[in-house]
C-alpha positions as CSV (number, residue, x, y, z in Angstrom):
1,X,-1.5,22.1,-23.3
2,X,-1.7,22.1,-19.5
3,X,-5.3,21.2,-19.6
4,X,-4.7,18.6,-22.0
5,X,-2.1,16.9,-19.7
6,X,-4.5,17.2,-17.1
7,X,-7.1,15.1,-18.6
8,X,-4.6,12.4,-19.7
9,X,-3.7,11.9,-16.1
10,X,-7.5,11.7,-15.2
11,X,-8.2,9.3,-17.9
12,X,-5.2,6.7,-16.9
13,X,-5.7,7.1,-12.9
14,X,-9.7,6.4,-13.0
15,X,-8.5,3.6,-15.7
16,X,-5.7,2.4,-13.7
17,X,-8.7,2.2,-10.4
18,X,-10.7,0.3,-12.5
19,X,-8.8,-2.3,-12.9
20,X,-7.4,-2.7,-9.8
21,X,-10.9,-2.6,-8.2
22,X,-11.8,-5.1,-10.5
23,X,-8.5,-7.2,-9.5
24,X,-9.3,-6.7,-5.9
25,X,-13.0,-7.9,-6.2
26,X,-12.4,-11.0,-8.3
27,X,-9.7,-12.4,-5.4
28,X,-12.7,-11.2,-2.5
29,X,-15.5,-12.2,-4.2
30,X,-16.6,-14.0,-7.4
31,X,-16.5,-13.1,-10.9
32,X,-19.9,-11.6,-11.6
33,X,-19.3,-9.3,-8.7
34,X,-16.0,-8.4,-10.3
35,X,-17.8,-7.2,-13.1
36,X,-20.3,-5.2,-11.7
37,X,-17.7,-3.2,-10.2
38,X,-15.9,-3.1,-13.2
39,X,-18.8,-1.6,-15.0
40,X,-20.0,1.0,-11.8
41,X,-16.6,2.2,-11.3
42,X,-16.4,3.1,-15.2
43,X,-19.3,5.9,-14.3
44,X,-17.4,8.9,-12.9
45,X,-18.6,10.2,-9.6
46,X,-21.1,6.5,-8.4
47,X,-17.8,5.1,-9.1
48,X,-16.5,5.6,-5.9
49,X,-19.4,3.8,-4.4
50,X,-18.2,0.3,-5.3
51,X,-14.7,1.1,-4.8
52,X,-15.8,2.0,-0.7
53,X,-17.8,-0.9,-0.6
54,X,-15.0,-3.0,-2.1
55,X,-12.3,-1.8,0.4
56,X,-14.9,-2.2,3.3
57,X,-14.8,-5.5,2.6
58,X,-11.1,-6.5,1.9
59,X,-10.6,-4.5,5.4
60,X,-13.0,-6.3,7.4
61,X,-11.5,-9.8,5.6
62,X,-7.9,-8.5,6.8
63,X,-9.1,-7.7,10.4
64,X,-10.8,-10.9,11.1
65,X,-8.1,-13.0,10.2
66,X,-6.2,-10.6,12.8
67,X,-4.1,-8.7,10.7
68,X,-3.7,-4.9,12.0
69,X,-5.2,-2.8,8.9
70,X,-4.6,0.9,9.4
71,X,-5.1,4.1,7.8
72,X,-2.5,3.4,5.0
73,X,-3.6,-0.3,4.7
74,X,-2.3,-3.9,6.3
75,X,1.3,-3.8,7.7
76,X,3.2,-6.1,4.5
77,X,5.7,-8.0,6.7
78,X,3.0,-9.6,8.1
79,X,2.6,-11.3,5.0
């Protein structure tokens, strides 16, 4: 029962990353890229690949149009 509840919590956090991932790609980059993600963060451990390279970039976006980005991400009354 345990383990079972267990698994269902896996399956709708690695689904609930997907698709934010996927969300977060198509605003920094274009479509296509979008999907590759989408399809590369399906794959369970290389999935975490994409979603580095991903926030690499939204961070590096966020610092050079000088907003502080920190360990818990950008500061939201700045926006």
């Amino acid at each position: 029962m345990i383990i079972g509840l267990f698994i269902i919590v896996g399956l709708i956090t690695g689904l609930a990353a997907t698709v934010f991932a996927f969300l977060l790609t198509k605003k920094i980059s274009n479509v296509g890229m979008a999907i590759l993600v989408l399809l590369l963060s399906l794959v369970p451990c290389a999935g975490l690949i994409p979603l580095l390279v991903v926030n690499g970039i939204a961070t590096n976006r966020l610092r050079n149009a000088g907003i502080n980005v920190g360990f818990l991400g950008a500061d939201m009354s700045v926006f």
